[in-house]
PDB file of N, CA, C and O in Angstrom:
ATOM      1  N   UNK A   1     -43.266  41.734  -8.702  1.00  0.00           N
ATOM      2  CA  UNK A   1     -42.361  41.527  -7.583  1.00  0.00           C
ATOM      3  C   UNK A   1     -42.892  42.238  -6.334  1.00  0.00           C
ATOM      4  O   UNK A   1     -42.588  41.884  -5.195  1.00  0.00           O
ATOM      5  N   UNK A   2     -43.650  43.197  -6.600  1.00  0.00           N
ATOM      6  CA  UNK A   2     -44.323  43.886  -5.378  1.00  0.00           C
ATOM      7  C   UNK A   2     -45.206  43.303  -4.556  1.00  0.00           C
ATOM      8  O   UNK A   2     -45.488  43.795  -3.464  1.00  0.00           O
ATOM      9  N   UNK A   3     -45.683  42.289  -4.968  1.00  0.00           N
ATOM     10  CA  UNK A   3     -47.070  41.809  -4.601  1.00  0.00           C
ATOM     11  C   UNK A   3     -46.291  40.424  -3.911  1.00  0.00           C
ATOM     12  O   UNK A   3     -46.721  40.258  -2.769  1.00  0.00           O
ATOM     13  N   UNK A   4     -45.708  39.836  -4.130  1.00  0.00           N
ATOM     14  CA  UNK A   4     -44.712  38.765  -3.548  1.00  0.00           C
ATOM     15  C   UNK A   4     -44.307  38.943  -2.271  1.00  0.00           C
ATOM     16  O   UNK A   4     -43.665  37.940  -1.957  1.00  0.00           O
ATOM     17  N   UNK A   5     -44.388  40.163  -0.853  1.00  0.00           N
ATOM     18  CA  UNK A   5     -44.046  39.769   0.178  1.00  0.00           C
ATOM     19  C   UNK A   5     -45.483  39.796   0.677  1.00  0.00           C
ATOM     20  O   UNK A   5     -45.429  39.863   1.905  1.00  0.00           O
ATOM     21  N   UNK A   6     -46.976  39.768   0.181  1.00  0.00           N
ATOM     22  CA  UNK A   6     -47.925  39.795   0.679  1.00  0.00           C
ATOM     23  C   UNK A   6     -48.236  38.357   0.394  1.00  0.00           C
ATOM     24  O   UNK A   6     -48.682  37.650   1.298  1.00  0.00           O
ATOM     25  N   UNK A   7     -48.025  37.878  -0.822  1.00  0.00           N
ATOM     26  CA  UNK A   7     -48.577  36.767  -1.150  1.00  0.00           C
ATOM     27  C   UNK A   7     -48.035  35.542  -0.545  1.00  0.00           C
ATOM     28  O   UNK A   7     -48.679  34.498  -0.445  1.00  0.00           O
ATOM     29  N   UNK A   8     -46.564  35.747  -0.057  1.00  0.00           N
ATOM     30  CA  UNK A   8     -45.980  35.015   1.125  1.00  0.00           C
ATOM     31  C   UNK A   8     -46.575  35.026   2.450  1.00  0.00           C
ATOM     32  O   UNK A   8     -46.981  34.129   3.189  1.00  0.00           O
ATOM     33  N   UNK A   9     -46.517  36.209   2.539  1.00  0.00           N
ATOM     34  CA  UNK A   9     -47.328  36.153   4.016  1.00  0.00           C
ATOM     35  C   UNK A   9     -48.614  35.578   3.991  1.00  0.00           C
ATOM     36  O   UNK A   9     -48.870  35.140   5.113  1.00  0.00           O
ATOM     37  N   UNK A  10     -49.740  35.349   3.013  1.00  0.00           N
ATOM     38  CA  UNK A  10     -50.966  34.858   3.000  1.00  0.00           C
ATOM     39  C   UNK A  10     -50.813  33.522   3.144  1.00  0.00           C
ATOM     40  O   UNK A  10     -51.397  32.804   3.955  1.00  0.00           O
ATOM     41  N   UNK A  11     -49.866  33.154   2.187  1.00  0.00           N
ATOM     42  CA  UNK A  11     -50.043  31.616   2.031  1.00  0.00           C
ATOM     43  C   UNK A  11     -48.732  30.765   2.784  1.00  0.00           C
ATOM     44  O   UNK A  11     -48.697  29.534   2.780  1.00  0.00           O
ATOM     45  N   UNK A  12     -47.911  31.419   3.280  1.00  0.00           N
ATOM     46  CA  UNK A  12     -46.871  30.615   4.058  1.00  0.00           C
ATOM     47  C   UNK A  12     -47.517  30.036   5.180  1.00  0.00           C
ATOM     48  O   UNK A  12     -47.973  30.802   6.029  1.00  0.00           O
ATOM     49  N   UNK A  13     -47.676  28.348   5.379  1.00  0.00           N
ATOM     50  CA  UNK A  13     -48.268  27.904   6.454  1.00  0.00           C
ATOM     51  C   UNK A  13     -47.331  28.664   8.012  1.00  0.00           C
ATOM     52  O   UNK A  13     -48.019  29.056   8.955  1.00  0.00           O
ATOM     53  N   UNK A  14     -45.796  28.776   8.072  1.00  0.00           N
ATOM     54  CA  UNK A  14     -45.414  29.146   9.222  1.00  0.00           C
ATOM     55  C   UNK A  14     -45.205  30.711   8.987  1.00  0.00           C
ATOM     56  O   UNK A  14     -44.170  31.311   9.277  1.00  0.00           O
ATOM     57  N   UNK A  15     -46.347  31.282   8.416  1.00  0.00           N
ATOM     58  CA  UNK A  15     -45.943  32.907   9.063  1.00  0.00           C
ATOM     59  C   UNK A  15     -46.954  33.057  10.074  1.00  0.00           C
ATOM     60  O   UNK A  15     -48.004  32.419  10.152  1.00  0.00           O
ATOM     61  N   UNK A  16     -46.482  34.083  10.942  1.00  0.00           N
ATOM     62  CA  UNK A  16     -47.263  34.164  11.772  1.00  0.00           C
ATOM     63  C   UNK A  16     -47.656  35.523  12.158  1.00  0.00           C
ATOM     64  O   UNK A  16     -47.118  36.480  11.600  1.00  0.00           O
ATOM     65  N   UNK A  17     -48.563  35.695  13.082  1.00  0.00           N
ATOM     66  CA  UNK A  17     -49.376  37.179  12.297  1.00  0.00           C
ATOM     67  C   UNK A  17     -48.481  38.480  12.468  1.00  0.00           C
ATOM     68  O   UNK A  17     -48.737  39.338  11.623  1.00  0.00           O
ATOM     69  N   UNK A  18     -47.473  38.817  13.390  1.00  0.00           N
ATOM     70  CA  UNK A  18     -46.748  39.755  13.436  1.00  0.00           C
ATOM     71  C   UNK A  18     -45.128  39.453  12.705  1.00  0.00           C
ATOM     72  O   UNK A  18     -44.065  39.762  13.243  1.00  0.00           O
ATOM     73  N   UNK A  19     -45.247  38.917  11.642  1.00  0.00           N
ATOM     74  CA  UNK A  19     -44.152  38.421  10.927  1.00  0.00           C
ATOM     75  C   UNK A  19     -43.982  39.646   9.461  1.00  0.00           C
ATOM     76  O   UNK A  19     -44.946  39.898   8.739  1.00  0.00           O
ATOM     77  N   UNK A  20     -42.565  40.288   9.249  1.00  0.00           N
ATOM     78  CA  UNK A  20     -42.818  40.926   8.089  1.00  0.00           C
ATOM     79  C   UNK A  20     -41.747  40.120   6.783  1.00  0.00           C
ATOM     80  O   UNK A  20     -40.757  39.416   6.982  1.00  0.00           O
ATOM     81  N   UNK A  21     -42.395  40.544   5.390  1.00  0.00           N
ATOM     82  CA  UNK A  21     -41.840  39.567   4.553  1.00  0.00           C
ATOM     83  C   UNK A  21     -41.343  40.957   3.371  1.00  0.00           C
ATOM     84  O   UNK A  21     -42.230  41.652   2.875  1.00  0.00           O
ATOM     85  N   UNK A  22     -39.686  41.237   3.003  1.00  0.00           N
ATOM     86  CA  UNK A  22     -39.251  41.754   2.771  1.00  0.00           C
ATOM     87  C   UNK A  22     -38.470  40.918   1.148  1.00  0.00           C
ATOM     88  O   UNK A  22     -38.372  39.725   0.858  1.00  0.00           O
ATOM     89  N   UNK A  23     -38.094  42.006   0.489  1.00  0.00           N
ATOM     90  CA  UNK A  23     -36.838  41.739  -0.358  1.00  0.00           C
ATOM     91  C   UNK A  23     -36.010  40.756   0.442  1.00  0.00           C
ATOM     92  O   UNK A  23     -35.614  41.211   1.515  1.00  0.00           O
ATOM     93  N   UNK A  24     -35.609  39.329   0.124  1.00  0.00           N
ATOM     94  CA  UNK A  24     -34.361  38.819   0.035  1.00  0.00           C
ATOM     95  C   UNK A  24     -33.223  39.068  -0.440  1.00  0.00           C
ATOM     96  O   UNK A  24     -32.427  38.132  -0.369  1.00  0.00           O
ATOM     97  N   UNK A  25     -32.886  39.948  -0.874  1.00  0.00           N
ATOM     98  CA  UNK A  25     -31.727  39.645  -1.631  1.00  0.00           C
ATOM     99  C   UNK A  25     -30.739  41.028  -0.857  1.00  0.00           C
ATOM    100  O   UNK A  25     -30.886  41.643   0.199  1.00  0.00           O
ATOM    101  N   UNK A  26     -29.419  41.142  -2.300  1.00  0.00           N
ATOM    102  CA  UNK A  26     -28.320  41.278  -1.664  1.00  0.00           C
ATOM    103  C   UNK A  26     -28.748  42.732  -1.429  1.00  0.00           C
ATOM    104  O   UNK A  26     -29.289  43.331  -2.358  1.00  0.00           O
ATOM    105  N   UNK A  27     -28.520  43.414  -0.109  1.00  0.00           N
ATOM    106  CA  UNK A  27     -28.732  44.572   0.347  1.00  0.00           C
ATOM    107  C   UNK A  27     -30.548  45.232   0.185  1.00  0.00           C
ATOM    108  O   UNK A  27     -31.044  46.320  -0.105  1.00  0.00           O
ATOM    109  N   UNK A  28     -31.083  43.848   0.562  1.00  0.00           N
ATOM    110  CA  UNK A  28     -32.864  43.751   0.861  1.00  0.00           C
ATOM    111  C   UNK A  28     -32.827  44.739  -0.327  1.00  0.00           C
ATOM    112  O   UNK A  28     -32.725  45.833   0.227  1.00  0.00           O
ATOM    113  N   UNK A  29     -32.850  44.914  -1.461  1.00  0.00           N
ATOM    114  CA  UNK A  29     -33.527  45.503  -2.261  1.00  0.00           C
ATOM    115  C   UNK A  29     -34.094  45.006  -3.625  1.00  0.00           C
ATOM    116  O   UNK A  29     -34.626  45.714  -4.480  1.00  0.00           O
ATOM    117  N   UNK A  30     -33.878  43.629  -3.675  1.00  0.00           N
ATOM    118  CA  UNK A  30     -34.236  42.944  -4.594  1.00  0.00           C
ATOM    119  C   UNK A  30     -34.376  41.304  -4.161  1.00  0.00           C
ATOM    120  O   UNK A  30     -33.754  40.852  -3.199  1.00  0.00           O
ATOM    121  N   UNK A  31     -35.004  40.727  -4.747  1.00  0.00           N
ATOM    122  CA  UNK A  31     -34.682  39.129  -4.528  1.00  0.00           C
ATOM    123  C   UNK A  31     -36.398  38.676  -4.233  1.00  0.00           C
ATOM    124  O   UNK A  31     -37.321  39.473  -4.400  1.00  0.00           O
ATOM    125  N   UNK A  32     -36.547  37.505  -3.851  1.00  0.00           N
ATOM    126  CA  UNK A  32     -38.225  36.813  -3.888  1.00  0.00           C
ATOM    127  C   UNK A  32     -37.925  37.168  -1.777  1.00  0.00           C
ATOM    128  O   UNK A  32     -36.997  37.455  -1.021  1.00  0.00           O
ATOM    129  N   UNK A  33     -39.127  36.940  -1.724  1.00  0.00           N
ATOM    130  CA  UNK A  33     -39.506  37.747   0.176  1.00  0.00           C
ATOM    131  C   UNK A  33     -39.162  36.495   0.721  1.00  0.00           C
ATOM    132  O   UNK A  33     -39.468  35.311   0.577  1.00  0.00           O
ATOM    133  N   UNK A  34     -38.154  37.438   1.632  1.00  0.00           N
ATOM    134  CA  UNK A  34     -38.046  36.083   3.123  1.00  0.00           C
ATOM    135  C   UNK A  34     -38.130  37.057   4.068  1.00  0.00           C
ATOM    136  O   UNK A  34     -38.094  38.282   3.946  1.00  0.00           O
ATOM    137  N   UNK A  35     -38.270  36.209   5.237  1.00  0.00           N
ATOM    138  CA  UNK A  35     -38.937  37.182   6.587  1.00  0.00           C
ATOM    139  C   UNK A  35     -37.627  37.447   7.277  1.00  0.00           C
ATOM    140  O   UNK A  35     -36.581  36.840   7.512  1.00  0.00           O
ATOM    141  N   UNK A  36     -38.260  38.851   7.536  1.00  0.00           N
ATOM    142  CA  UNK A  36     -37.117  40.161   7.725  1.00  0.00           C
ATOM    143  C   UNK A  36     -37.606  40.983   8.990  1.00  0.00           C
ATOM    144  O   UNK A  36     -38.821  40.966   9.191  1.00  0.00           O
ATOM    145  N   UNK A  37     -36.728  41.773   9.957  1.00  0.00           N
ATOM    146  CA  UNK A  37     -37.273  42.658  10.885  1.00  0.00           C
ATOM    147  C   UNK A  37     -37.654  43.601  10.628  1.00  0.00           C
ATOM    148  O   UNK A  37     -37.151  44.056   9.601  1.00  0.00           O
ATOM    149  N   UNK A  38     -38.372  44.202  11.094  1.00  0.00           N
ATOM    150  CA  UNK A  38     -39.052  45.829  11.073  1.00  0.00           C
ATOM    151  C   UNK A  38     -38.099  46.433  11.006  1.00  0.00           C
ATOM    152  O   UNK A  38     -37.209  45.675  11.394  1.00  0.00           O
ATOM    153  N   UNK A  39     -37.459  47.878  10.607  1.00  0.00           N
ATOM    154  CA  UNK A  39     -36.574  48.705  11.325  1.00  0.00           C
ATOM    155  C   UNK A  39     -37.225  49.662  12.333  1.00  0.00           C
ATOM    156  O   UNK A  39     -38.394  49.932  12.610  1.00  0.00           O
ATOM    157  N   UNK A  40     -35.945  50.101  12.806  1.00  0.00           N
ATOM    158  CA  UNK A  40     -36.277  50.757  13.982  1.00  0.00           C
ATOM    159  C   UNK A  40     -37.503  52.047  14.162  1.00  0.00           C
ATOM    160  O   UNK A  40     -38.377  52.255  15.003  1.00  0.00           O
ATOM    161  N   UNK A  41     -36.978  52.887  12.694  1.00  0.00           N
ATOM    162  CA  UNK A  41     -37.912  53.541  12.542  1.00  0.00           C
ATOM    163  C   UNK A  41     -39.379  52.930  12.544  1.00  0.00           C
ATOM    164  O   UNK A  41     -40.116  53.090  13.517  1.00  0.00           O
ATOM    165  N   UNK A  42     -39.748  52.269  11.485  1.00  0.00           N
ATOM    166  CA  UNK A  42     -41.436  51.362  11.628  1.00  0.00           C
ATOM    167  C   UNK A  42     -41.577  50.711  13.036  1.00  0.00           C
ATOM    168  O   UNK A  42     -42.763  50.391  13.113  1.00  0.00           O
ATOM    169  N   UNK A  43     -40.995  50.392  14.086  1.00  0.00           N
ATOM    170  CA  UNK A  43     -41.702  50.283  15.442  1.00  0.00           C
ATOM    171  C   UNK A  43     -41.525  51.815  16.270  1.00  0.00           C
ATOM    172  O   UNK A  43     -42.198  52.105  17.259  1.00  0.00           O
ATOM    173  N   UNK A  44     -40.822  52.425  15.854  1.00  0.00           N
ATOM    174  CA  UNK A  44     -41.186  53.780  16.615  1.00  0.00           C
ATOM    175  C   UNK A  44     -42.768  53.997  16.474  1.00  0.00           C
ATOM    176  O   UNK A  44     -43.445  53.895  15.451  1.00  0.00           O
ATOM    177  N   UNK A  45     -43.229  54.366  17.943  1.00  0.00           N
ATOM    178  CA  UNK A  45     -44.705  54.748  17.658  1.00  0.00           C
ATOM    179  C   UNK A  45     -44.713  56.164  17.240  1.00  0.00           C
ATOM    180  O   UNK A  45     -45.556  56.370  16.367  1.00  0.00           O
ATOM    181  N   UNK A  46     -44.017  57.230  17.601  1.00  0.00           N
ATOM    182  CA  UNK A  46     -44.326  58.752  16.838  1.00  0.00           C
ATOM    183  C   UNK A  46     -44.365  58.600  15.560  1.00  0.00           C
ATOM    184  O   UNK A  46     -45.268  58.970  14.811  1.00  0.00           O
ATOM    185  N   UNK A  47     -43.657  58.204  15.359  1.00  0.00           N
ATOM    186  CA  UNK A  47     -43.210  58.061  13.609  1.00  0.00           C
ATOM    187  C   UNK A  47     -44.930  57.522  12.959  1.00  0.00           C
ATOM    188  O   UNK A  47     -45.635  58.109  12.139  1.00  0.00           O
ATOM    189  N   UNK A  48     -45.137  56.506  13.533  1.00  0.00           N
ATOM    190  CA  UNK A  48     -46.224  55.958  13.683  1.00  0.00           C
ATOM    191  C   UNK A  48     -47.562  56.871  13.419  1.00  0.00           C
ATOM    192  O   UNK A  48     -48.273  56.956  12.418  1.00  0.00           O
ATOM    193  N   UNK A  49     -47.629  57.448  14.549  1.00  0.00           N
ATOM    194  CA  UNK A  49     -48.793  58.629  14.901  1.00  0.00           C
ATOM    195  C   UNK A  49     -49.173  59.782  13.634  1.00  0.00           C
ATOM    196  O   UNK A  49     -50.263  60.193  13.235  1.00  0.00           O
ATOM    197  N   UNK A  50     -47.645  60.121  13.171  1.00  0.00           N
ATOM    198  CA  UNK A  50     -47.718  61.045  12.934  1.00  0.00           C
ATOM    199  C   UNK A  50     -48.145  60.789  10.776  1.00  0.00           C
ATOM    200  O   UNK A  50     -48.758  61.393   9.896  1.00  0.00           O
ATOM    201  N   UNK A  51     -47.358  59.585  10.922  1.00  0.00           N
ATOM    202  CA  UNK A  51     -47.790  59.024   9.515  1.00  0.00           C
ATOM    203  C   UNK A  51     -49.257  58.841   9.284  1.00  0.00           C
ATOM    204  O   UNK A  51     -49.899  59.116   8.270  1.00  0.00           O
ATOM    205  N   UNK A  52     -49.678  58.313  10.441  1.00  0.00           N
ATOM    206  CA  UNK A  52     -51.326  58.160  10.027  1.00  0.00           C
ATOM    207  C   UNK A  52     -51.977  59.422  10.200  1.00  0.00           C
ATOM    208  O   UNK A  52     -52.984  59.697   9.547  1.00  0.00           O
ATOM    209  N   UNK A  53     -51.425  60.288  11.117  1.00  0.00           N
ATOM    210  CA  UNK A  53     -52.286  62.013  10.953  1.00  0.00           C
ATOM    211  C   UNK A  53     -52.033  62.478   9.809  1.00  0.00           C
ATOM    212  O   UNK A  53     -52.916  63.137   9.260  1.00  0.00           O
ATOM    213  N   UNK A  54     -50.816  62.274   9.164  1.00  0.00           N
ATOM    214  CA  UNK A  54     -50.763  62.644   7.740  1.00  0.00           C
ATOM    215  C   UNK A  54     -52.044  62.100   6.529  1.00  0.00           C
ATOM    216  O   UNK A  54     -52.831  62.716   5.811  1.00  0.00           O
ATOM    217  N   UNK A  55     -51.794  60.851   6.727  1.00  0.00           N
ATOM    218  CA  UNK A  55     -52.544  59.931   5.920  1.00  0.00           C
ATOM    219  C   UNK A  55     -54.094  60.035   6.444  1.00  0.00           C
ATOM    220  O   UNK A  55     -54.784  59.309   5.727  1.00  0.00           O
ATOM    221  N   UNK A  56     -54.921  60.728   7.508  1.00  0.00           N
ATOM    222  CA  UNK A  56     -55.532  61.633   7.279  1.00  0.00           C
ATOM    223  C   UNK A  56     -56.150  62.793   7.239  1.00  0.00           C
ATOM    224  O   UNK A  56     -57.336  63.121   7.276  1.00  0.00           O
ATOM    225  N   UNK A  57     -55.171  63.352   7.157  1.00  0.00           N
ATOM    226  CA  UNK A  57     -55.036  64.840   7.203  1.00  0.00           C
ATOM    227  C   UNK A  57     -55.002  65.204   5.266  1.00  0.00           C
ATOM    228  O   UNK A  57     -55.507  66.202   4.754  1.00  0.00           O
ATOM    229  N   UNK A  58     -54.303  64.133   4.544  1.00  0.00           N
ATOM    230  CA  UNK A  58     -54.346  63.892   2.715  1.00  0.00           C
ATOM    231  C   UNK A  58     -55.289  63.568   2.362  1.00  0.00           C
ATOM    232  O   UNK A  58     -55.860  64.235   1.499  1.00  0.00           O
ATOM    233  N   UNK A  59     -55.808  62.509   2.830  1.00  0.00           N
ATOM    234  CA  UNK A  59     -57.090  61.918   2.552  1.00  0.00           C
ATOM    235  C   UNK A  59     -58.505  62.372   2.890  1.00  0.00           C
ATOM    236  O   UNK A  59     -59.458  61.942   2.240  1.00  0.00           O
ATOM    237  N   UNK A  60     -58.677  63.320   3.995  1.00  0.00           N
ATOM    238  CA  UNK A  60     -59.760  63.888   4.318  1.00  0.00           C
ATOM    239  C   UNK A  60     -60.423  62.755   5.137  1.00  0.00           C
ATOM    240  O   UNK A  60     -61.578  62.532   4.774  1.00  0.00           O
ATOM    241  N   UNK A  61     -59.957  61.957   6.190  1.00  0.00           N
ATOM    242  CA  UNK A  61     -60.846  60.841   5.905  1.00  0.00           C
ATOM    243  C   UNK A  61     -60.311  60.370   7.687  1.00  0.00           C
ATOM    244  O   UNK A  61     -59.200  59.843   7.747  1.00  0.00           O
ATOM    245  N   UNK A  62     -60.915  60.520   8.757  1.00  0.00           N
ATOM    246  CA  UNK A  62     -60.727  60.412   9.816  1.00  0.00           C
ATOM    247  C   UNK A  62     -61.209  58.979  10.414  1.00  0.00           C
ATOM    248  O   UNK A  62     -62.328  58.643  10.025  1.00  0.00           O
ATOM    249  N   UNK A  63     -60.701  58.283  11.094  1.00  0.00           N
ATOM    250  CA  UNK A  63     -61.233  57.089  11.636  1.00  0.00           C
ATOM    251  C   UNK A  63     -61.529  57.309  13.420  1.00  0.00           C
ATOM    252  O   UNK A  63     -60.871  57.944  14.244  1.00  0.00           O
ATOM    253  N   UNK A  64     -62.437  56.725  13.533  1.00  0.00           N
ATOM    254  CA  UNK A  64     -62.629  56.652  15.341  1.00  0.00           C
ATOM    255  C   UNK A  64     -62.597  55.663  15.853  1.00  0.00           C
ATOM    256  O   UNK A  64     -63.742  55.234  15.705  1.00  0.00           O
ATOM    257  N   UNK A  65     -61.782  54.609  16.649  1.00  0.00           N
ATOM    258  CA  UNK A  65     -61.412  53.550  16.335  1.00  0.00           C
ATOM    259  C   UNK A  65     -63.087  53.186  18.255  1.00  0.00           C
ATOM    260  O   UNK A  65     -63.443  53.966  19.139  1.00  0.00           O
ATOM    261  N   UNK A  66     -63.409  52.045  18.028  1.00  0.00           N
ATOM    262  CA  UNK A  66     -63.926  51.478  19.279  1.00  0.00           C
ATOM    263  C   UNK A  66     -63.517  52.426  20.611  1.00  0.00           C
ATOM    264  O   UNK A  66     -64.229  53.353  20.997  1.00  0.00           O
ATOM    265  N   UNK A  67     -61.878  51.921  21.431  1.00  0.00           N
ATOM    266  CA  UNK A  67     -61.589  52.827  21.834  1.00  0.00           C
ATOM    267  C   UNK A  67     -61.557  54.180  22.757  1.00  0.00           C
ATOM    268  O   UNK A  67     -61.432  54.466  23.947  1.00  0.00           O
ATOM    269  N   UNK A  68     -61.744  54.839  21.505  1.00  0.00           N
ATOM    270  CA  UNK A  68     -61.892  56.583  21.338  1.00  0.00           C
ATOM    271  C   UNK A  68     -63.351  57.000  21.923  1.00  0.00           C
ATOM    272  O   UNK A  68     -63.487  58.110  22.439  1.00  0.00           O
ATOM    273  N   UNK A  69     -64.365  56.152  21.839  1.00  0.00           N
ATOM    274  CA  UNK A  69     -65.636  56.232  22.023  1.00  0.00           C
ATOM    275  C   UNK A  69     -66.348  57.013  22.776  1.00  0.00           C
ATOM    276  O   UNK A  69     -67.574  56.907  22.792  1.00  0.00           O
TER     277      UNK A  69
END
């Protein structure tokens, strides 16, 4: 069931690239993926920032994007 809002998004001819595909069901926590909004938190950009300094700050593993250059 985990792998089901990716595999929607790959192969649904009308998704489109900033589209997210969530739990359907009753109180989004179960059900086959239909397309759903972000919450508020996941478009916050701090929240954002600070998740990926985490992720590598755990990982040891720094990226330098084009950019940064």
């Amino acid at each position: 069931m985990g792998a089901l809002p990716l595999l929607r998004a790959a192969t649904d001819p009308q998704a489109r690239p900033a589209d997210f595909f969530g739990p359907g069901g009753l109180g989004h926590l179960h059900g086959l993926p239909d397309r759903d909004r972000f919450s508020r938190r996941a478009r916050d950009p701090r929240v954002g920032r600070a998740l990926w300094g985490t992720s590598e700050r755990l990982t040891d593993i720094t990226y330098r994007w084009a950019a940064e250059s």
